[in-house]
N, CA, C and O of each residue as an XYZ file, in Angstrom:
260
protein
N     -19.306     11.810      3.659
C     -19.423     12.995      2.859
C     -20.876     13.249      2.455
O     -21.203     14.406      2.188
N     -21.942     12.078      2.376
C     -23.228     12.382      2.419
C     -23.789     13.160      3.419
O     -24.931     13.536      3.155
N     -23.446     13.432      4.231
C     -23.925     13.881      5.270
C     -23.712     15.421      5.418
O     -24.089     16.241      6.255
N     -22.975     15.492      4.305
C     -22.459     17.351      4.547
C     -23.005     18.008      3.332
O     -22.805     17.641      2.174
N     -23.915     19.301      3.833
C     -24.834     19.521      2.808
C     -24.130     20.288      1.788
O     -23.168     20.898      2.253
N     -24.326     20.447      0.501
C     -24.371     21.070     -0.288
C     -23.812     22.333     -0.272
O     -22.826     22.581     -0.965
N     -24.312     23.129      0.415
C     -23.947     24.366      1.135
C     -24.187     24.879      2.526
O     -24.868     24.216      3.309
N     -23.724     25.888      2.826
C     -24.123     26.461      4.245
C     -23.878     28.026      4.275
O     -22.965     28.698      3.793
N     -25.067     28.400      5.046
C     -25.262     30.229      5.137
C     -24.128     30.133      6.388
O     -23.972     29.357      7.330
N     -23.351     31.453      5.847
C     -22.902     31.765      6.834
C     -23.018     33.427      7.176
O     -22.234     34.225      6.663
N     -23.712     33.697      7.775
C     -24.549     35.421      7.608
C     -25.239     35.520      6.633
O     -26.267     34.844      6.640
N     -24.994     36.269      5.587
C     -25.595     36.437      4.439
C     -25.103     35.963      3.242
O     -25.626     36.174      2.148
N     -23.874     35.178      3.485
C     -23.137     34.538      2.347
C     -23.354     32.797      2.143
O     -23.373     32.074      3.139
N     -23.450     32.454      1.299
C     -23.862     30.985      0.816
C     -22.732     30.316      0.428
O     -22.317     30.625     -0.689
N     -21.961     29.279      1.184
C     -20.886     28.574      1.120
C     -20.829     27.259      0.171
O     -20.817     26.149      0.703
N     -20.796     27.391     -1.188
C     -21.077     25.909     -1.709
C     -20.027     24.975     -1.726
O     -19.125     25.280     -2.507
N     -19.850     23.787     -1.017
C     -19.265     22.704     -0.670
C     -18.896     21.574     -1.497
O     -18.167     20.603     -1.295
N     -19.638     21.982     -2.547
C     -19.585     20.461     -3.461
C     -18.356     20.626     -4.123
O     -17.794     19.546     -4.305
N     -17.695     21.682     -4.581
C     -16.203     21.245     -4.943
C     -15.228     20.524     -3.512
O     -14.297     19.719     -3.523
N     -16.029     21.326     -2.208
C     -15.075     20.164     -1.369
C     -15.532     18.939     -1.356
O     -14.682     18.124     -1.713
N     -16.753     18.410     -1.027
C     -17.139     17.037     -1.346
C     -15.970     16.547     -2.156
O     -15.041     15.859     -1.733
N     -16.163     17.044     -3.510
C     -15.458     16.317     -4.736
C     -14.097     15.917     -4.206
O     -13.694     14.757     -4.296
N     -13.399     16.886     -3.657
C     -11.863     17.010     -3.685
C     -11.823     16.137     -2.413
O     -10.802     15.449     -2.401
N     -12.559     15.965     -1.414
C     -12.384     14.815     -0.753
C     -12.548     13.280     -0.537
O     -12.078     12.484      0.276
N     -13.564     13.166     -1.788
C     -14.119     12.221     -1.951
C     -12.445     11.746     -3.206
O     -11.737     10.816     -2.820
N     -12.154     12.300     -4.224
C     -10.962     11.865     -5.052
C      -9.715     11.520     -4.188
O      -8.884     10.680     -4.532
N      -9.641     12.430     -2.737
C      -8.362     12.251     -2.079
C      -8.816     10.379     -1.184
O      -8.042      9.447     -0.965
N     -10.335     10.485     -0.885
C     -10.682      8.606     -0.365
C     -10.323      8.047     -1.698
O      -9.472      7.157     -1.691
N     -10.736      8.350     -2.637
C      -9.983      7.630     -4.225
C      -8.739      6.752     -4.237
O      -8.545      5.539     -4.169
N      -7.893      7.945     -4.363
C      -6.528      7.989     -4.324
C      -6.270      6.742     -3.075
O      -5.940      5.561     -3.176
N      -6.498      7.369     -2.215
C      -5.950      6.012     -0.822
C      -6.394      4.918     -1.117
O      -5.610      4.057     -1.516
N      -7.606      4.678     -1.017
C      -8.100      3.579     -1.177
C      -7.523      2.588     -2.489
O      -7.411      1.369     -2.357
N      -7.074      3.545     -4.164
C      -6.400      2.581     -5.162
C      -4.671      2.366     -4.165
O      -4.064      1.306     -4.015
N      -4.301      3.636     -3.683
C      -2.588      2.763     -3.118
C      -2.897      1.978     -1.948
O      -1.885      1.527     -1.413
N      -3.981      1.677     -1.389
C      -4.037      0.419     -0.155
C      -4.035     -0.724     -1.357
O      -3.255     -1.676     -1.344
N      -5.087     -0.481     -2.472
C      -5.135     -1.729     -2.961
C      -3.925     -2.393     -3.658
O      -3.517     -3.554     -3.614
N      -3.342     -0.963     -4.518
C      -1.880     -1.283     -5.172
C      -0.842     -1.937     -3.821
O      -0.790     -3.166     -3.782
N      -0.480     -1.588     -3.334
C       0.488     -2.068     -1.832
C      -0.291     -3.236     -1.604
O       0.414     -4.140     -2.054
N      -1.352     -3.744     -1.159
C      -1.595     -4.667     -0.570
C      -1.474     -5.966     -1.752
O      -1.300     -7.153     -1.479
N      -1.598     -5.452     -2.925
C      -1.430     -6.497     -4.031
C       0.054     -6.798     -3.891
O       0.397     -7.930     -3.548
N       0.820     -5.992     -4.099
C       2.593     -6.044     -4.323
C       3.143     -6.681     -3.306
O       4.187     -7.294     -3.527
N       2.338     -6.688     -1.413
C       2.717     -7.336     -0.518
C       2.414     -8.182     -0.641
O       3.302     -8.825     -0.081
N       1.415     -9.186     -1.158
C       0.783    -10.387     -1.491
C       2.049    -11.189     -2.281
O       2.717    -12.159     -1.925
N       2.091    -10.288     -3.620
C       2.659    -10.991     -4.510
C       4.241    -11.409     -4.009
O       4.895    -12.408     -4.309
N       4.598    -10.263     -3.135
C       6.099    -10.632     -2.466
C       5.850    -12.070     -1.324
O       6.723    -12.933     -1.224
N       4.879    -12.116     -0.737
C       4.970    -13.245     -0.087
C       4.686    -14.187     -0.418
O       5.161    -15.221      0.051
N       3.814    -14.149     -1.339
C       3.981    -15.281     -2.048
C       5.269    -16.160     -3.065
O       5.714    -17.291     -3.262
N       5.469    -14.579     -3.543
C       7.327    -15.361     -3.800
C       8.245    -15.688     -2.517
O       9.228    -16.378     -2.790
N       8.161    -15.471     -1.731
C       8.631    -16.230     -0.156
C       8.242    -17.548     -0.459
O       8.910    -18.444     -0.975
N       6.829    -17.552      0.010
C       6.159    -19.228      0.168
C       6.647    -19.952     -0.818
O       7.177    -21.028     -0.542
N       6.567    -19.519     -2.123
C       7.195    -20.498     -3.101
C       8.615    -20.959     -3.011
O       9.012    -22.124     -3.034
N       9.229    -20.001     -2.917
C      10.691    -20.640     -2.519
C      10.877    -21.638     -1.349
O      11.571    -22.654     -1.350
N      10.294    -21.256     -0.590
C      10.115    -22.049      0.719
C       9.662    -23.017      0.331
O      10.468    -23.944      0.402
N       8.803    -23.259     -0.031
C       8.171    -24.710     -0.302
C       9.247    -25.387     -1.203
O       9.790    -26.421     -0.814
N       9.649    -24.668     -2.727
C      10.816    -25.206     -3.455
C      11.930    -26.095     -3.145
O      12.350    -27.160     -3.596
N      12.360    -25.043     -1.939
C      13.484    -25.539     -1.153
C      12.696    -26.770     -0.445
O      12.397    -27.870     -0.910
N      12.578    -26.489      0.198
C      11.261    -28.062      0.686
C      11.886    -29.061     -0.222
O      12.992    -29.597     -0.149
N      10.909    -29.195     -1.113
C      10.885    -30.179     -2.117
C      12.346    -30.913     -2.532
O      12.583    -32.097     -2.772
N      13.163    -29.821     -2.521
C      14.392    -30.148     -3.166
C      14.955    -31.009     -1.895
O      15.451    -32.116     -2.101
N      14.879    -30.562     -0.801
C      15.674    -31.173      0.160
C      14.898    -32.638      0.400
O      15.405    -33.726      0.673
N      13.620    -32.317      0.222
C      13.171    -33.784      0.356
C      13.397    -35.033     -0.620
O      13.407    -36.254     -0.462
N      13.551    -34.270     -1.570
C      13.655    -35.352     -2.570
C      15.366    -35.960     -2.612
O      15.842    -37.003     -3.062
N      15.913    -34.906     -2.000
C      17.662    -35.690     -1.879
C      17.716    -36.705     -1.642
O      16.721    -37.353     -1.318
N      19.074    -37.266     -1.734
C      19.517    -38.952     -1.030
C      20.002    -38.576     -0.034
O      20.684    -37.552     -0.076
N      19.843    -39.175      1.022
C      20.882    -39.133      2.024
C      22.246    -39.097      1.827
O      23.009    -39.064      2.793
C-alpha cells in the first residue's frame, strides 16, 4: 500500500486514495487479528489432544498387569 500514491490525475480531476489506503490497510488488520485468533484456538485445541494423549499414556503405563 506504500507504493500507491496519495492521489492520481485522472484528466482534470484529482483522485485522493488515502481513504482507500486506510480501508485496505484495516481490511490487512482485520485478517491478519482472525489468522492470529484461529491459529491460537487451533493450538490450544491440540494441545488439549496431546495432553490427553499423553494422560492416557501415563495411566496405562502405570497399570498392573
Amino acid at each position: 500500500m506504500k507504493k500507491l500514491p496519495d492521489s492520481v490525475k485522472v484528466d482534470c480531476i484529482n483522485v485522493n486514495l488515502v481513504p482507500f489506503k486506510g480501508g485496505i490497510e484495516d481490511i490487512f488488520k482485520r485478517l491478519s487479528d482472525a489468522l492470529v485468533e484461529t491459529l491460537q484456538s487451533s493450538i490450544e485445541k491440540d494441545s488439549e489432544v496431546v495432553h490427553r494423549f499423553i494422560k492416557s499414556g501415563l495411566e496405562k503405563l502405570n497399570s498392573n498387569p
